[in-house]
N, C-alpha and C positions, 0 to 999 in steps of 0.2 A: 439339555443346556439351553439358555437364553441364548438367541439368535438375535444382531444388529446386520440391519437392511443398508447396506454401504452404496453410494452414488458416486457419481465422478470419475474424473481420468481413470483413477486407480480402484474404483472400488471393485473390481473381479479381481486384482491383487492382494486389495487387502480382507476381503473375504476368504480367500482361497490361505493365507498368513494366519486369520485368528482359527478355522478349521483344524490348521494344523497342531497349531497351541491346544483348543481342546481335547487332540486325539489324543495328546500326550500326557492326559491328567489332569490340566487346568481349566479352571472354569471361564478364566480368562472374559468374563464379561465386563467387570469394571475397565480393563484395559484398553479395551475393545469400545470402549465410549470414549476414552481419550481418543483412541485411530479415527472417532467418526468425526470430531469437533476439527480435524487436521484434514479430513478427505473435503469435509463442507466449506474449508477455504480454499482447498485445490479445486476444487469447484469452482470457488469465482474468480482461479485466476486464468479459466479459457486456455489452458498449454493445450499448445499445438506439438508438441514432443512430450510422450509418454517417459520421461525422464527428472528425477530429484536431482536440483541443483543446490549448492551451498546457500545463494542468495536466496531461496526460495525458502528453505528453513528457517537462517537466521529472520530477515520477515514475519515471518508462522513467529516466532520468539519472539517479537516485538510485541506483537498481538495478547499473549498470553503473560507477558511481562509485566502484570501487577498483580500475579499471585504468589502464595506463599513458596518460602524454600522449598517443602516438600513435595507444593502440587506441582511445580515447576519440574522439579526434579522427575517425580513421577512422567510427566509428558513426555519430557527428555527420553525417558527408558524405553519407554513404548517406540518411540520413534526411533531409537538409534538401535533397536531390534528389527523394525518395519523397512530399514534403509539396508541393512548389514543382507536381511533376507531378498531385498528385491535387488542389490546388487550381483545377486547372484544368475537373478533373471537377467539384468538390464546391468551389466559390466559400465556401461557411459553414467549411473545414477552415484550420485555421492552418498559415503559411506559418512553415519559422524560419530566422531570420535567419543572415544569413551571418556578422556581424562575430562571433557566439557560437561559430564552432568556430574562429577564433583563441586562443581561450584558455578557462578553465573559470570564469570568472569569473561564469557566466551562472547557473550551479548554485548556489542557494539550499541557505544552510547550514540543518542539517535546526532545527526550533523544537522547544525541550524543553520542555513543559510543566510546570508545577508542581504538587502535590499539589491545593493550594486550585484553583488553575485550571480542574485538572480537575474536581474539586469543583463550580466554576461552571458547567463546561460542561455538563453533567450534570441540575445544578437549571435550569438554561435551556432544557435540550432538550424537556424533557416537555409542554411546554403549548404547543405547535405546534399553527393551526388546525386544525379538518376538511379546509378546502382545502387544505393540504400536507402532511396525512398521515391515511390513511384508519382507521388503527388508532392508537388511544391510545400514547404510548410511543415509538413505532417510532425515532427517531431516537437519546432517553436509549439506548436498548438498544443500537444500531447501535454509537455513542462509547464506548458500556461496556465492550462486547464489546473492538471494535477497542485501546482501551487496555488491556484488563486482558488481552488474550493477545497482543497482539504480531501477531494474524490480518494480511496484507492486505488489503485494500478489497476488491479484486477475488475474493481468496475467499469474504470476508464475503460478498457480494454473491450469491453462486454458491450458496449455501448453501439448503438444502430442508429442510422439516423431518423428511423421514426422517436427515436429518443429523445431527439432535440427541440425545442419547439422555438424559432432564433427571434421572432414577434415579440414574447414572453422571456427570452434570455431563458426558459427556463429546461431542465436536465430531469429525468425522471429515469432511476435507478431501480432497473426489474432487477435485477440479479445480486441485491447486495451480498453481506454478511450476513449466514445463517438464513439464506433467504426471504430477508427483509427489505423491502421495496420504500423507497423516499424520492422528495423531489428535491431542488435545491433550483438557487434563481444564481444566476453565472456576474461574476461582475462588470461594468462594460466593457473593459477590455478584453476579457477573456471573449467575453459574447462576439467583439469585433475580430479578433483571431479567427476564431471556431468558424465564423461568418466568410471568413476571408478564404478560410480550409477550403470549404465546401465549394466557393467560388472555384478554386480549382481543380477540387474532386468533378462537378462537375462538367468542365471543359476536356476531363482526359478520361472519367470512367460512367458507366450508366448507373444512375442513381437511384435505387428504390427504395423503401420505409425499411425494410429489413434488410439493407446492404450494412454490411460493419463500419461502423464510424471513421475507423484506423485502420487501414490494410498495409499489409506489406509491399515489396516489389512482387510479389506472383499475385497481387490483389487477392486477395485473403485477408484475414483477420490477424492484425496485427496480434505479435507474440507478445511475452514477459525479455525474453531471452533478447529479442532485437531489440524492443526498446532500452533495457539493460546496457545493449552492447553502445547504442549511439549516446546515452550517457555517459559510459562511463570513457568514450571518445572526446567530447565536447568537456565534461572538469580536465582531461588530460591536457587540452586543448588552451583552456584557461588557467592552468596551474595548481588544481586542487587534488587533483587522482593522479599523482607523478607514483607511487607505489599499489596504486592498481589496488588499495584497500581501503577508497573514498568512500564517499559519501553512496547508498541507493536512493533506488524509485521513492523508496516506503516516507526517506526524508522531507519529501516536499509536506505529506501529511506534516512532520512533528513540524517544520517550519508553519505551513499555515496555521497551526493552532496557540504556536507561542505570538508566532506575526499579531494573531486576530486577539489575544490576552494584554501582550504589550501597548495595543492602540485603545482597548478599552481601560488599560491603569493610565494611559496617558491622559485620559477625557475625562476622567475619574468619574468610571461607570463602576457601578457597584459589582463588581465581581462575581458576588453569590449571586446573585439576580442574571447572571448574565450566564455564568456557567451551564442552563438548562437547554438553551438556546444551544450552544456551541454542539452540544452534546448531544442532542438532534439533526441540528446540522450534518453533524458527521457520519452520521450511522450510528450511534451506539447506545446499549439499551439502558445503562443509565452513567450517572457523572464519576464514578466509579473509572470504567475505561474511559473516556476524556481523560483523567489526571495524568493516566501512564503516558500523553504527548506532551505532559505541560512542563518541557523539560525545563533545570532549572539555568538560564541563560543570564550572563552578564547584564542585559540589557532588562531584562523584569528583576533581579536584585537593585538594579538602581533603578528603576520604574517604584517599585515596591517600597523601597529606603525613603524613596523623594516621597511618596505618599505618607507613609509614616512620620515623615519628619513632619511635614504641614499639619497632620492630624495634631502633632502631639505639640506645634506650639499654637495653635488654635486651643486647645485647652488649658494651657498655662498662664495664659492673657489672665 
């Protein structure tokens, strides 16, 4: 039988899973390239807890959420066999449910934030005690970053500060998606945050090119899990996550991508022309995955209308 070579948190889990699938008849290879496309984003999201969480799949389903019913479905299966089994290992890992690959209904539409929002989030974040964050800032910078580039969490996270190059504003991504490496140039605000960070990383920790960008209180590399938890603290905090089933990390991505769509319909930049750009930008290998953030927002239907409407009486003249 064909053999897939698994890496990451889990991959002596999930190699030790599809083994057992073929001792029992199946060839179990196609399946088994689903678990791999799922272990290479556990991959870049750096856990520090050998544990599946809800928010960590729903995510993984963002990602894959502009394929058909079937292959969607399919992923689904693999996965909610790979969780059912490692639950049995790892009791703290979430199991998912079976009624959710009957249909897509399970996938939470992405949340777009608003200018002021973010605004809120921002002014909320910074005054985090000692006990949940050991350097001044750490979190403001994290939501900064994450909004103003569109970064993943999972690379955020991965990030060192030989990463940074604050001269240049510019962020250079060793560890992306499917391990694809890109640079990306920071906007100045964010470059001034990040600037600000390090200003007091440096007065409280020893700083060297491969110290992690983000650490937590036992200085260490900041989690998915902590970061998770002081969000969804801060919208509790502002009024948005009063039932504890707000907004995640993954939203700032869908925010900066409709943000950066809706200012280029407002400038009336040519969209098609612009989409390639964006789409590199982000990581992704082509404008294909781009579309699955360009969620459809109040704000680009009447961006979009207002455009139309000028085209179509500039032609009637």
């Amino acid at each position: 039988m064909k053999t897939i070579n698994f890496s990451g948190p889990f991959g002596d889990e999930m190699t030790h899973f599809v083994k057992l699938k073929q001792i029992s008849g199946s060839d179990y290879f196609t399946q088994a390239k689903l678990l791999l496309r799922f272990s290479l984003y556990l991959a870049s999201l750096q856990l520090k807890d050998k544990i599946l969480t809800m928010p960590i799949f729903e995510d993984y389903f963002d990602t894959i959420g502009h394929l058909c019913g079937r292959g969607f479905s399919n992923h689904y299966s693999v996965l909610r066999q790979f969780s059912a089994w490692l639950n049995q290992r790892v009791p703290q890992s979430y199991i998912l449910e079976k009624r959710r690959a009957v249909d897509r209904s399970h996938s939470r539409s992405a949340y777009i934030f608003s200018i002021d929002e973010i605004k809120a989030i921002l002014q909320n974040s910074i005054n985090f005690s000692p006990k949940e964050q050991i350097i001044p800032e750490l979190y403001c910078t994290l939501f900064s970053l994450l909004y103003s580039s569109g970064i993943r969490i999972g690379e955020a996270l991965a990030l060192n500060h030989a990463d940074y190059v604050p001269e240049d504003r510019l962020i250079h991504i060793r560890k992306g998606k499917f391990r694809k490496e890109r640079y990306l140039i920071v906007s100045n605000s964010a470059a001034n945050q990040m600037n600000k960070y390090i200003s007091h990383y440096r007065s409280m920790l020893p700083l060297e090119e491969e110290s992690p960008f983000f650490v937590n209180i036992h200085r260490k590399r900041l989690t998915y899990n902590s970061a998770y938890r002081a969000l969804r603290k801060v919208l509790k905090k502002i009024g948005i996550n009063k039932d504890n089933s707000g907004p995640r990390l993954h939203d700032f991505r869908h925010t900066f991508a409709v943000h950066r769509l809706l200012q280029w319909y407002k400038s009336e930049k040519d969209i098609n022309l612009k989409l390639p750009y964006l789409s590199t930008y982000m990581g992704h290998v082509d404008i294909t995955s781009t579309q699955v953030y360009l969620q459809v927002a109040n704000e680009l239907l009447e961006a979009g209308s207002e455009r139309f409407h000028k085209f179509f009486l500039n032609h009637i003249k």
